[in-house]
C-alpha positions in Angstrom: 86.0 201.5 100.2 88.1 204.1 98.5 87.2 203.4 95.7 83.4 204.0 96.3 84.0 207.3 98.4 85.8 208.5 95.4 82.6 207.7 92.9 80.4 209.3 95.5 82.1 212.2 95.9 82.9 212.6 91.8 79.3 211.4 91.0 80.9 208.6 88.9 78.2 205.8 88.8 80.4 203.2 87.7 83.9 202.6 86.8 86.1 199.7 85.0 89.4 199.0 86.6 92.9 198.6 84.6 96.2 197.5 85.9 99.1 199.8 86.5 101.8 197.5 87.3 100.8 194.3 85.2 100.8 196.5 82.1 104.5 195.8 82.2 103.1 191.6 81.9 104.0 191.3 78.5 108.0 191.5 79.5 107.4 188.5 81.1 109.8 185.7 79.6 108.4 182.7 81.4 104.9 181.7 80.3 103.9 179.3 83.5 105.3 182.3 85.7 103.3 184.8 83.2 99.8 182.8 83.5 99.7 182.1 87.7 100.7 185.9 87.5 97.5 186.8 85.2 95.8 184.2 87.1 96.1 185.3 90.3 95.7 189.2 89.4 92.1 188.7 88.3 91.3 186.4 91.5 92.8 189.4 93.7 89.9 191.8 91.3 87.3 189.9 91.9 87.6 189.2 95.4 88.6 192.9 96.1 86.1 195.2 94.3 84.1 192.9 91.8 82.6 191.4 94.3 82.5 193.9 96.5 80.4 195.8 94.6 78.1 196.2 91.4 79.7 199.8 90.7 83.2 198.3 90.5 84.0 196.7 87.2 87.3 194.9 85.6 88.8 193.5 82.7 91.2 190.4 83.2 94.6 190.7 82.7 95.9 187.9 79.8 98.9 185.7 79.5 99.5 186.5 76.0 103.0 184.3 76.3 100.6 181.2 76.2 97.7 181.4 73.3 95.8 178.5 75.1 96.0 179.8 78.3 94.9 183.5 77.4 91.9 182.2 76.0 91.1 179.9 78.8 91.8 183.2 81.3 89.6 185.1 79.4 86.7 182.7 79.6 87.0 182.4 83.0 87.5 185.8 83.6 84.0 186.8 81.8 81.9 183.7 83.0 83.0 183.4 86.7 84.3 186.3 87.3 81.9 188.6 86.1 84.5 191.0 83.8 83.7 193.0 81.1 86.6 191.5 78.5 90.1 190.9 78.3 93.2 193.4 78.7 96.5 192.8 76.6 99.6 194.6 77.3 101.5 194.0 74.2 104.5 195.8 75.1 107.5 192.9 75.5 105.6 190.5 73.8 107.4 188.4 70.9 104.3 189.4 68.5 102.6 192.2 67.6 99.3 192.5 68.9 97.8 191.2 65.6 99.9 188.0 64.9 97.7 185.4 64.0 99.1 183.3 66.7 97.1 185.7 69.0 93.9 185.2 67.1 92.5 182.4 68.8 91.9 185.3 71.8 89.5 187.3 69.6 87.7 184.2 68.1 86.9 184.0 71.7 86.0 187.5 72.5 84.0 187.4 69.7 82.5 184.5 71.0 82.1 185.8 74.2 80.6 189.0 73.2 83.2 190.9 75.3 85.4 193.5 74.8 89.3 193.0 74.5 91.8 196.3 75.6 95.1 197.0 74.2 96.9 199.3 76.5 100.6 200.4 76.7 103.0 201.2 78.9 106.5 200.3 79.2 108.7 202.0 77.0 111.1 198.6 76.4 111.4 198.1 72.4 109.3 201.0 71.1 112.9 202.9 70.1 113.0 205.4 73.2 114.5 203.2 75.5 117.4 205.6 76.2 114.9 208.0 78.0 115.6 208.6 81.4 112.8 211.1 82.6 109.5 209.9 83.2 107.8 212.9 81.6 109.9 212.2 78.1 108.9 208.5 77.9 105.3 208.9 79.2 104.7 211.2 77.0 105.3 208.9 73.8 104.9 205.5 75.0 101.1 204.9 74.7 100.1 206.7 71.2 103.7 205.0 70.1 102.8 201.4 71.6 99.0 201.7 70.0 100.4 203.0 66.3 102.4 199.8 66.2 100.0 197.4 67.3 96.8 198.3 66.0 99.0 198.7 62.4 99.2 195.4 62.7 95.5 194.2 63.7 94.3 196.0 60.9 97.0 194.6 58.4 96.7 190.9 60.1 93.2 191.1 58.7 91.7 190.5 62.1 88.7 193.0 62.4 87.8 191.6 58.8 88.7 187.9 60.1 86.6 188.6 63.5 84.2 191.2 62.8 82.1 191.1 65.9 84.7 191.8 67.8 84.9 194.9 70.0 88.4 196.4 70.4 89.5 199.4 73.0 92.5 201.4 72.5 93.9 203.3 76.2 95.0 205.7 77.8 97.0 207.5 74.7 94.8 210.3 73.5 93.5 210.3 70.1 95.0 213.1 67.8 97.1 210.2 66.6 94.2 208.3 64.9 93.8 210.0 61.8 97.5 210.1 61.3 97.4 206.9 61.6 94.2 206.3 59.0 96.0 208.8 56.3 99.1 206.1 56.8 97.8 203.0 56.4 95.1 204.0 53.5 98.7 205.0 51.4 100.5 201.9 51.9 97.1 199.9 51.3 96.7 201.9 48.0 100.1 200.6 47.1 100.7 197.3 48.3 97.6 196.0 50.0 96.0 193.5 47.6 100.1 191.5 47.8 100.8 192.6 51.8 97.4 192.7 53.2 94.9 190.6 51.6 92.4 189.6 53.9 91.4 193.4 54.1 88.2 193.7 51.9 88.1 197.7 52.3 90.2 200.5 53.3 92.0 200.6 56.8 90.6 203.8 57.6 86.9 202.4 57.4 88.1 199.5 59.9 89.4 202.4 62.8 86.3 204.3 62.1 83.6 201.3 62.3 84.2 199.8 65.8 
């Protein structure tokens, strides 16, 4: 009901929800405790606002510390439960974001036709750890946590591998992304066609074309 007093009085049509707390999932060691956690999250969305309303929209949180699983969460989460895609929050995970051991998750958003998130927000292993005012790690840990992971998607070949695939990047601002473009098109001009050879063209043209 908040929710939709907040839309009314905003004149927001419709909204997609995100987690706050279970974007620290991904510094979750134990995978069985990891998926029930994911599992019941996306139950507790859909019985609290999805269904509640058509103005109220989700994405479903995913185990990433078991492949199989993930995928299976994400199918469910789009079929029965009526979301909009898949969230990963890569921070604490063993992988980067683009490891091919993840890639069986965007086979199946591709599949799906959904969209799959990659959103920050613990500071753990980014290199400010040591931070111990909000404002100092907040202000760093997203654009930081999306440099390093979507590096790697676009070196692991994946939007080449999976090009219908639909990828959102959160909640960190965007003056980063052409730093990030002029960085990778110089160490692809260098070293690509040895480091990074499923790309067929420049990185920059991958962040620019979806």
């Amino acid at each position: 009901a908040s929710w939709l007093r907040l839309m009314d009085r905003t004149g927001i049509e419709q909204t997609v929800l995100y987690p706050t707390g279970g974007l620290a999932e991904g510094l979750i060691k134990d995978a069985e405790w990891a998926v029930a956690l994911c599992r019941a999250y996306n139950n507790f969305l859909y019985e609290k606002y999805i269904r509640v309303s058509p103005r109220i929209h989700a994405m479903a949180l995913l185990p990433m510390q078991d492949v199989g699983e993930a995928v299976k969460e994400l199918r469910r989460g789009v079929k029965e439960l009526k979301m909009l895609g898949g969230v990963i929050a890569p921070v604490g995970l063993p992988f980067p974001a683009g490891h091919p051991n993840y890639h069986p998750v965007y086979a199946e958003a591709e599949k799906l036709d959904c969209v799959i998130a990659i959103h920050g927000a613990p500071a753990s292993g980014l290199g400010f750890d040591f931070f111990t005012k909000l404002i100092q790690a907040r202000a760093l840990t997203h654009p930081f946590a999306q440099i390093i992971h979507l590096t790697n998607i676009i070196f692991e070949g994946v939007p080449e591998k999976y090009p219908g695939l639909r990828l959102l990047s959160l909640e960190a601002g965007a003056s980063w992304v052409p730093f990030l473009m002029d960085r990778l098109d110089l160490e692809w001009d260098k070293r690509g066609s040895r480091q990074a050879p499923l790309l067929k063209k420049r990185p920059s043209e991958y962040l620019k074309g979806g």
